[in-house]
C-alpha positions in Angstrom: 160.6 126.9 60.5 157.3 127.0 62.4 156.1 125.4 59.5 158.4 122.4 59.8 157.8 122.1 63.6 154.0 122.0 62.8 154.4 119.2 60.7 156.5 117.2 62.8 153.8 117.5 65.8 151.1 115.8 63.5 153.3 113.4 62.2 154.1 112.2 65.7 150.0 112.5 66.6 149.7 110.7 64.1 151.7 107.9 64.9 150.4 107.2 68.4 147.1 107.4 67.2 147.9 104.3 65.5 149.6 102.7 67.6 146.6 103.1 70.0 144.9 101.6 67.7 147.2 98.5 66.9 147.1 97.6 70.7 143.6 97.9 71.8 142.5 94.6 71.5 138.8 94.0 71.1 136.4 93.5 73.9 134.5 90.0 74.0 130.7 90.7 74.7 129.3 88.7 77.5 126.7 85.8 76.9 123.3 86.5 76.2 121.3 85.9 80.1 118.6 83.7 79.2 115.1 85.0 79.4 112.9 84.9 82.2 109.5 83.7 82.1 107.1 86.9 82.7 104.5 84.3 84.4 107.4 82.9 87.0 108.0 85.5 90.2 110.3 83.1 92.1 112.5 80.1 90.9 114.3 78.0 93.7 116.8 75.6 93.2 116.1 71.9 93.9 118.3 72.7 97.3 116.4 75.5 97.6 113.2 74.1 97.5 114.3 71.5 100.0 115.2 73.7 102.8 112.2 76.2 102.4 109.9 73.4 103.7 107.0 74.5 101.9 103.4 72.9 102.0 101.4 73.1 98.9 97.3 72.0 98.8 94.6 72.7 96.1 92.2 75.6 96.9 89.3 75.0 98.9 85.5 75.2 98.3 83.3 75.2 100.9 79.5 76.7 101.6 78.9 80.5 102.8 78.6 80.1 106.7 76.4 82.8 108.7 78.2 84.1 111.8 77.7 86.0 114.9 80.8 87.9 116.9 80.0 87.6 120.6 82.5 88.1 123.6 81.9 86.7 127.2 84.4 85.7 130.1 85.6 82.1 130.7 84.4 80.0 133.7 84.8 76.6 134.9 82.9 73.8 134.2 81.2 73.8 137.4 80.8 69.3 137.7 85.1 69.8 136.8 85.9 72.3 139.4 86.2 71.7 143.1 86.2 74.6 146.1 87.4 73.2 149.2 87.3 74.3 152.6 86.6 73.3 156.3 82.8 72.8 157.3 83.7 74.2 161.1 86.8 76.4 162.7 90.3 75.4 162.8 93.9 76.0 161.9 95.8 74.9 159.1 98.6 71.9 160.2 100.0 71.2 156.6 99.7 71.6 153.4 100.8 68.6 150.8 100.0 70.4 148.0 101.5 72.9 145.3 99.5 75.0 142.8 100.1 72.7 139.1 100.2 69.3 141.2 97.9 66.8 140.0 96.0 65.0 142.6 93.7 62.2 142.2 90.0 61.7 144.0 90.3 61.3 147.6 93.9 63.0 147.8 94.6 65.1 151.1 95.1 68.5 150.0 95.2 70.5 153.9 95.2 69.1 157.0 93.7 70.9 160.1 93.8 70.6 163.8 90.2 71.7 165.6 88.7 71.2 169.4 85.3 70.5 167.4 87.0 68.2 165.8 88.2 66.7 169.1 84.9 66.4 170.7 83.4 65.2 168.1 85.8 61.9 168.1 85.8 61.5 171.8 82.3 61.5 171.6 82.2 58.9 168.8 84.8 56.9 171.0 82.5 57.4 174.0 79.3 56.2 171.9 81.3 53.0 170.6 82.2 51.8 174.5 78.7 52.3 175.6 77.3 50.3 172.5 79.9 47.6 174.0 78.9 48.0 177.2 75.7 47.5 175.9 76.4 44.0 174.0 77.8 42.9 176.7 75.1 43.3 179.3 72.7 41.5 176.5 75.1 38.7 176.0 75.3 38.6 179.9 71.3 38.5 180.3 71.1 36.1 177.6 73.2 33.8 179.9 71.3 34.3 182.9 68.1 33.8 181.3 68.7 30.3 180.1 70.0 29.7 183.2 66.5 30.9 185.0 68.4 33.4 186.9 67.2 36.5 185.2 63.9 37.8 184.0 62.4 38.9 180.1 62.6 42.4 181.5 66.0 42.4 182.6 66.8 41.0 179.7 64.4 43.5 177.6 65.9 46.0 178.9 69.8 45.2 178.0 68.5 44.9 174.8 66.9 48.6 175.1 69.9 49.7 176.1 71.9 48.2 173.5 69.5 49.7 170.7 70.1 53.2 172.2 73.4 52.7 172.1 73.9 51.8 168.3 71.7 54.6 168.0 74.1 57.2 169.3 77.3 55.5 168.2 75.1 56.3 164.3 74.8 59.7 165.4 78.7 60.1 166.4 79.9 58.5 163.3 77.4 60.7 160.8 78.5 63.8 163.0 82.1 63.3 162.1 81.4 62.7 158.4 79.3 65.8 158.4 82.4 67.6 159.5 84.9 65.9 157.4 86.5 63.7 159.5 86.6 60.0 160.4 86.7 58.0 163.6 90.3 57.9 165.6 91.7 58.0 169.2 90.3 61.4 170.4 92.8 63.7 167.9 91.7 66.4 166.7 93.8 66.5 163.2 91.4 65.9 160.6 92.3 66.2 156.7 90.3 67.9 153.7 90.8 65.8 150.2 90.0 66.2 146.9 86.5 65.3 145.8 87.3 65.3 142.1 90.5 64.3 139.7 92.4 67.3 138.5 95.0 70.2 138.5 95.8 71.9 141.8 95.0 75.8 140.4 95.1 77.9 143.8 96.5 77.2 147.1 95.0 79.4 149.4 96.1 77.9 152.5 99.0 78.8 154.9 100.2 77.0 158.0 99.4 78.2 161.2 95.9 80.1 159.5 93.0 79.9 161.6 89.3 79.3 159.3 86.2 78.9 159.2 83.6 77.2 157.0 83.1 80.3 154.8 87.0 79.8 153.6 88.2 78.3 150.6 91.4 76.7 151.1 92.2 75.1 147.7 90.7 74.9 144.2 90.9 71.8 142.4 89.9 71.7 138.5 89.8 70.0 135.3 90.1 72.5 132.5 90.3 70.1 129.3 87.0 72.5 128.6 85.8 75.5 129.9 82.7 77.8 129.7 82.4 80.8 127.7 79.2 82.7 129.2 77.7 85.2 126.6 75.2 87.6 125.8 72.7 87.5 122.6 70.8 90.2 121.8 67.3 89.5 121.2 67.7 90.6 117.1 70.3 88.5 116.7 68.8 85.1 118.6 67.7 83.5 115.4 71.4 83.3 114.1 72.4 81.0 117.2 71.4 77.5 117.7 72.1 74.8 120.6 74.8 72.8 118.6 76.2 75.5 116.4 80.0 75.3 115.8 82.0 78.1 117.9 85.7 79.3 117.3 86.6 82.0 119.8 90.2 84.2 120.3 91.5 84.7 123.5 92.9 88.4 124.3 96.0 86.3 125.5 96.6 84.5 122.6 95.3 86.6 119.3 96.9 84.2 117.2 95.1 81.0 118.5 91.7 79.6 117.6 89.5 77.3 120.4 86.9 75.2 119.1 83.8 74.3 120.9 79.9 74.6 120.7 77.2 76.0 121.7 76.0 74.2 124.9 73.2 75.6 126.3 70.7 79.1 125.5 68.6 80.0 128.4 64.6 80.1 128.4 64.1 84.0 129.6 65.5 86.8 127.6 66.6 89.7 130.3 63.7 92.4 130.0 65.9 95.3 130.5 69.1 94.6 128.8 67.2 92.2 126.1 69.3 89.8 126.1 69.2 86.1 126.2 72.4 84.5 128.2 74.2 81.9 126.1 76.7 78.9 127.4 79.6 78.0 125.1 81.8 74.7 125.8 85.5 75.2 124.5 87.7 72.9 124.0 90.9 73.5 126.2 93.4 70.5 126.3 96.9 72.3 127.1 95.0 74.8 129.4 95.8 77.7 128.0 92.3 79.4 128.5 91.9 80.6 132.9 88.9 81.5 134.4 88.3 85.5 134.5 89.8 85.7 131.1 87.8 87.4 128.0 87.5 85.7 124.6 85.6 86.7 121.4 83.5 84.2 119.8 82.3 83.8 116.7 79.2 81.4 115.8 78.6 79.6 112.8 75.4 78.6 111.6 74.9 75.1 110.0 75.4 75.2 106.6 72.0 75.5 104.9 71.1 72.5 101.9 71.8 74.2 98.9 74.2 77.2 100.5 76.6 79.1 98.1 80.3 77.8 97.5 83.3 80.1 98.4 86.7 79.7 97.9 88.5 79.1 100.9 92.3 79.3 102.0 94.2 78.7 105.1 95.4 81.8 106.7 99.0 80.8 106.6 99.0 81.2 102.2 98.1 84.8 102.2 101.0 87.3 102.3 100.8 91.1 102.2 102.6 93.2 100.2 102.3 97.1 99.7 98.7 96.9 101.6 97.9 94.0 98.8 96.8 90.6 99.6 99.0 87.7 97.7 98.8 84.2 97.5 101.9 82.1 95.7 100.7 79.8 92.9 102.9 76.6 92.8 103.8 75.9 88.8 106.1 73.1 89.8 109.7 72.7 89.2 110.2 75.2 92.7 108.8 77.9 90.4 105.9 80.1 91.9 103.8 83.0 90.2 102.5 85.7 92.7 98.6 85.8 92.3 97.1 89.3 93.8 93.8 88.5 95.4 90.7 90.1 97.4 90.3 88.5 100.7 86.9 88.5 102.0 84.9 87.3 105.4 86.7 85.1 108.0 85.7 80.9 107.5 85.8 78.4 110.1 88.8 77.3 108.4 90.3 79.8 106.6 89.8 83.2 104.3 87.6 83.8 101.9 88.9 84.8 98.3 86.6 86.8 96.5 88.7 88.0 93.5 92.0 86.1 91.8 91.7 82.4 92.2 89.1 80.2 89.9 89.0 77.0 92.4 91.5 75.1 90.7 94.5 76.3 91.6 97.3 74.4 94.0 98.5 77.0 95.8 101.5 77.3 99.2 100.0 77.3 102.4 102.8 76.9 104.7 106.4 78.6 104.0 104.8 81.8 101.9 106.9 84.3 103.7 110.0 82.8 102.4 109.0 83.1 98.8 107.7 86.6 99.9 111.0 87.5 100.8 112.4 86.4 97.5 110.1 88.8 95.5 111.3 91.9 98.4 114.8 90.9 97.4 114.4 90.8 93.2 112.8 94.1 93.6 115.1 96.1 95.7 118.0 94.5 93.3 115.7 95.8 90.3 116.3 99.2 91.9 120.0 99.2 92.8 
């Protein structure tokens, strides 16, 4: 009997084995994914390509430069910059003006009330009715003496008199200019202006403030340009040249180059620092650079005849990865081959690449961080 049940239990183990069999049904393998280019690191689709915006441009050659790394402090220009203040005591009446406004030549920027001011006008207004007094007394003589009822001296005299006259209604008038203010009836408001077109940058000024001629009121500049004052140090002085091209980097804005030149090197080097003082114009045209700030400069030597080649790339192409310096190569068709490099001195214009590019490449100089996000997201998937 056990027999018989044992042969029954393979029978039936037998039979769903088969049917198992009979009803699996066999698995269709998936399509073969087509191979990838080993020298291709990104591929974007035309709509891809389209919306990453990217700029593309050859590789640059350009001669070896000499520089020299100098820091200073930014000043006015001092013919674009304009201190203004009373020449004798008062009190500030008004003030028209707001720190950013931009005022023309000859604009009133504070008006003041003074007793100097006062007496000067009455005395101007005093020295004008005398010299009137005066022509008349010479017109009246005149009269008189073609009428024989006068004499040369009387008339010599007027005349005298009328000479003096002009002579003090001069000194009146040059006495009110001195202090800023013009002729009127015996006020003693008088207004400061602007001698100079530009941008209000401080308003110092408050009503009711009593000043003097040592006070500055308001500052008036122009700061398209600005000066960079530096130092040279005497080993260093036959690197730097009147004319040599300058880009400088504000602390503010690390990111942001100013172009300019050097303007002007001083005759006398300083016998105890040894140091020869150096002026550097920079271009400023949005005003970003303010007095009192501190910039680094770097100047660059004119290019000798004959000067080395380097290859050169815009700042904006290189991407870092792992500590390594990239640059995407652009193999048309929105495909891009990541091209490890060795970045060497700073250019006027760009990076030096030492190692990894032959000259001839076309390579992306805008938009790299996109494609360098690509390659972060195909090797994290290559992890998963």
């Amino acid at each position: 009997m056990v027999r018989t049940s044992l042969a029954n239990l393979y029978a039936v183990a037998a039979f769903a084995a088969f049917a198992v069999c009979a009803c699996k049904q066999p698995v269709e393998s998936e399509p073969p994914s087509e191979k990838k280019d080993p020298a291709v690191d990104v591929s974007l689709s035309p709509r891809a390509l389209a919306g990453a915006k990217l700029a593309t441009g050859k590789v640059q050659r350009v001669p070896r430069r000499s520089s020299l790394t100098v820091a200073g402090s930014v000043d006015f220009v001092p013919n674009r910059v304009a201190r203004i203040g009373p020449q004798i005591s008062g009190r500030v009446a008004s003030v028209p003006v707001a720190p950013g406004q931009l005022v023309g030549r000859g604009a009133v920027v504070v008006t003041l009330d003074s007793v100097d001011i006062g007496r000067a006008r009455a005395d101007f207004l005093q020295a004008k009715s005398q010299l009137l007094l005066a022509e008349s007394e010479v017109a009246r003589e005149d009269r008189l003496i073609d009428a024989g009822a006068s004499s040369e001296r009387a008339q010599q005299s007027a005349r005298t008199s009328r000479d003096l006259a002009k002579v003090g209604l001069s000194a009146a008038s040059d006495r009110l200019r001195t202090l800023g203010a013009s002729g009127g009836q015996g006020s003693s408001g008088f207004s400061l202006v602007s001698p100079i077109e530009g941008k209000v940058l401080e308003v110092k000024a408050r009503l009711g403030q009593p000043v003097g001629p040592t006070d500055t009121l308001i500052v008036v500049g122009e700061t398209s340009q600005v000066w960079l004052a530096v130092d040279i140090y005497e080993r260093d002085l036959s690197h730097v040249h009147q004319g040599d091209d300058v880009l400088a980097t504000a602390v503010a804005y690390p990111d942001r180059t100013f172009e300019g030149k050097v303007d002007q090197l001083a005759s006398v080097v300083d016998a105890e620092r040894r140091v020869l003082e150096a002026r550097i114009v920079l271009k400023n045209p949005d005003g970003a650079l303010r007095p009192g700030m501190t910039a680094t400069a770097r100047v660059l030597a004119v290019p000798e005849a004959g000067a080395p080649l380097v290859i050169s790339v815009p700042r904006g192409a290189l991407q870092t990865i792992d500590g390594q310096p990239f640059v995407f190569i652009d193999l048309g068709a929105g495909k891009f081959a990541l091209r490890a490099v060795e970045r060497g001195a700073e250019l006027e214009q760009g990076v030096e690449i030492k190692q990894g590019l032959t000259g001839d490449e076309t390579i992306v100089t805008e938009g790299s961080f996109i494609l360098k996000s690509e390659v972060l997201r195909s090797q994290m998937g290559s992890n998963d």
